[in-house]
matplotlib code that plots the C-alpha trace (Angstrom):
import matplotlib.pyplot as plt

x = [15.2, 12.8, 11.0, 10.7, 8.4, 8.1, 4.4, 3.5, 7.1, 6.8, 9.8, 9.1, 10.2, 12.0, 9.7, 10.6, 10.0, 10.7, 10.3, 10.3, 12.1, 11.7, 14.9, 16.8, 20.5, 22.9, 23.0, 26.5, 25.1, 21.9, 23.7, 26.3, 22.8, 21.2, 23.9, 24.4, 21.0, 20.1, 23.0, 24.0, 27.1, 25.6, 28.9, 28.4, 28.7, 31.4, 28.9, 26.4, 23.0, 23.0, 20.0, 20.3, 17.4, 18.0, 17.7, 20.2, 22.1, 22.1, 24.7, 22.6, 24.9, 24.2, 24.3, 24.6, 24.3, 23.4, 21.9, 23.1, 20.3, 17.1, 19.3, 18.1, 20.1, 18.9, 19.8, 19.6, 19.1, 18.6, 15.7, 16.4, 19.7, 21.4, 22.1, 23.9, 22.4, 22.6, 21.3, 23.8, 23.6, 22.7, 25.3, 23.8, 26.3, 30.2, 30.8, 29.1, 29.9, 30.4, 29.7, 26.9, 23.8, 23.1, 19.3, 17.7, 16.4, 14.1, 14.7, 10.5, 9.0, 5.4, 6.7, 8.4, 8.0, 10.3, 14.2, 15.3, 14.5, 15.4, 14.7, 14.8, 15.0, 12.6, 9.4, 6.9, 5.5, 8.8, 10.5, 9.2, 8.9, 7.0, 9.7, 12.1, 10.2, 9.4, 13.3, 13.9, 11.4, 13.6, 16.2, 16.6, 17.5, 14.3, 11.3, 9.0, 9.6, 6.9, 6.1, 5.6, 2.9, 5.3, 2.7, 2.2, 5.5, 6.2, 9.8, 10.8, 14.0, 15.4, 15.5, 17.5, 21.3, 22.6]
y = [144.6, 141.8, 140.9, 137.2, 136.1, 132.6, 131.6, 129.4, 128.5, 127.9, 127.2, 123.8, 124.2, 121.9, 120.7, 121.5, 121.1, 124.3, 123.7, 126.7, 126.4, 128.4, 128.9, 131.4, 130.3, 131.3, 129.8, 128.1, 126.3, 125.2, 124.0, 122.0, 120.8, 119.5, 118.1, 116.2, 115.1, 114.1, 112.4, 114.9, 116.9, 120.7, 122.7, 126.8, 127.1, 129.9, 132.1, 133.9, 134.2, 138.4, 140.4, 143.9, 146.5, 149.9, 149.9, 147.7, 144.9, 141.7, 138.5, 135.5, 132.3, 129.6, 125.8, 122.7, 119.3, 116.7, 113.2, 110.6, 108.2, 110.6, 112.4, 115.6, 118.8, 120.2, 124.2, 126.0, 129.8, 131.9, 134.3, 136.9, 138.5, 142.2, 143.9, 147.2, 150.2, 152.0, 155.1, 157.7, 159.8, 162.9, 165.2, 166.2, 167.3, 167.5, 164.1, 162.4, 159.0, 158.0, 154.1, 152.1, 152.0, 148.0, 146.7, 143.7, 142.1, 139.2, 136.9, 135.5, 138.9, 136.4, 134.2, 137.3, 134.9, 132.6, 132.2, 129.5, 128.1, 124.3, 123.9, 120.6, 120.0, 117.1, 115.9, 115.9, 112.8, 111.1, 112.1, 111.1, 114.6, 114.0, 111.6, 114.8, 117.4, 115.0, 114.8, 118.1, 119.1, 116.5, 119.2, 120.7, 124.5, 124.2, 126.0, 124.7, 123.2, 122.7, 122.6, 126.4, 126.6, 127.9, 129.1, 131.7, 133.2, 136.3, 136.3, 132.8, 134.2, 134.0, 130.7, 129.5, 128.9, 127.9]
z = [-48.1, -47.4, -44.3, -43.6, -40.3, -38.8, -38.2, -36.0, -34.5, -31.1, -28.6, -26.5, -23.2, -20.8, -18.1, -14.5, -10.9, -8.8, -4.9, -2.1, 1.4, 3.6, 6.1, 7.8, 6.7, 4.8, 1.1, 1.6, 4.5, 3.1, 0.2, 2.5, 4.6, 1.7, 0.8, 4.1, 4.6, 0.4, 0.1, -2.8, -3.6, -4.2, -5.6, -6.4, -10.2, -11.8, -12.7, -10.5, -11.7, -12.8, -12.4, -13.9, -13.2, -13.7, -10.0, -8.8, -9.9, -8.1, -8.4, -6.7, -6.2, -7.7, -6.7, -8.8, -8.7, -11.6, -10.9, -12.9, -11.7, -12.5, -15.8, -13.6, -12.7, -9.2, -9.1, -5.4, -5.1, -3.1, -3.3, -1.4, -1.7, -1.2, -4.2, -5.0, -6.1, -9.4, -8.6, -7.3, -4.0, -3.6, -2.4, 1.0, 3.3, 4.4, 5.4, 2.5, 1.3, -2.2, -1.2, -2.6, -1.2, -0.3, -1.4, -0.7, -3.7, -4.6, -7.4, -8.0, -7.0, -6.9, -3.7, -1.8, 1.6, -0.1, 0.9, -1.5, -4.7, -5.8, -9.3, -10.6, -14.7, -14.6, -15.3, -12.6, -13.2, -13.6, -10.4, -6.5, -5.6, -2.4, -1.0, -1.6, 0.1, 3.2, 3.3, 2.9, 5.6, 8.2, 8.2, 11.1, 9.1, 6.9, 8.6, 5.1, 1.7, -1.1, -4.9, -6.4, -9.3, -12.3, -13.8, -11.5, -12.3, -14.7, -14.7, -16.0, -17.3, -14.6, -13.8, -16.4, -15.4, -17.9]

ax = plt.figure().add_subplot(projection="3d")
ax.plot(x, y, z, "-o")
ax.set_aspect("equal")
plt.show()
């Protein structure tokens, strides 16, 4: 059977924009206060964003909105989130319990201090991205909101929704 290799095919990727905020709400509310104060419509997608370790498995909501005026879709995550265990317990006593243990889980292991992500499927140089992140930081929910360096992230896979 032959072998056949592809060299020098590289994959182009899609630029993006992925912004921190830091915030002690709940992810339906800072999707519904974004919403309020950007003038945008935020809606949770169908599908969860699923991260499967051999750990724990974690279902992270996901929120969408698409801007006809920029061609952009905005995604908001959270970062942190509870997952549920994989590993089993250890029979210990009488009175054991055979429910899952609950783990808190990060989605960008790099920005751990992080509570939400916004990703934004756009250009930097094409979108005002300080005019957003001065808006976002008016809300009265968001502690702090700026730019992350992508670069810095090992886990890009997980930031693709779709």
């Amino acid at each position: 059977m032959a072998v056949h290799k592809l060299i020098d095919w590289e994959v182009e990727e899609e630029p993006y924009i992925l912004i921190a905020i830091h915030s002690t709400t709940e992810p339906y509310r800072m999707a519904y206060m974004i919403n309020k104060y950007l003038q945008v419509s935020f809606s949770r997608t169908n599908t969860d964003q699923d991260v499967l370790q051999q750990a724990y498995t974690a279902n992270y909501p996901v929120y969408k909105y698409f801007n006809k005026e920029e061609n952009a879709a905005f995604y908001l995550i959270p970062n942190k989130f509870w997952g549920i265990s994989n590993q089993e317990n250890a029979m210990t006593g009488l009175f054991d319990s055979t429910d899952s243990k609950i783990v808190k889980t990060l989605l960008i292991k790099e920005y751990g201090t992080v509570d939400f992500l916004l990703k934004i499927e756009k250009d930097e140089n094409h979108f005002p991205l300080k005019k957003l992140i001065n808006t976002l930081g008016e809300i009265p929910q968001i502690i702090s909101a700026y730019q992350i360096d992508t670069f810095k992230i090992k886990q890009q896979d997980y930031l693709i929704f779709e």
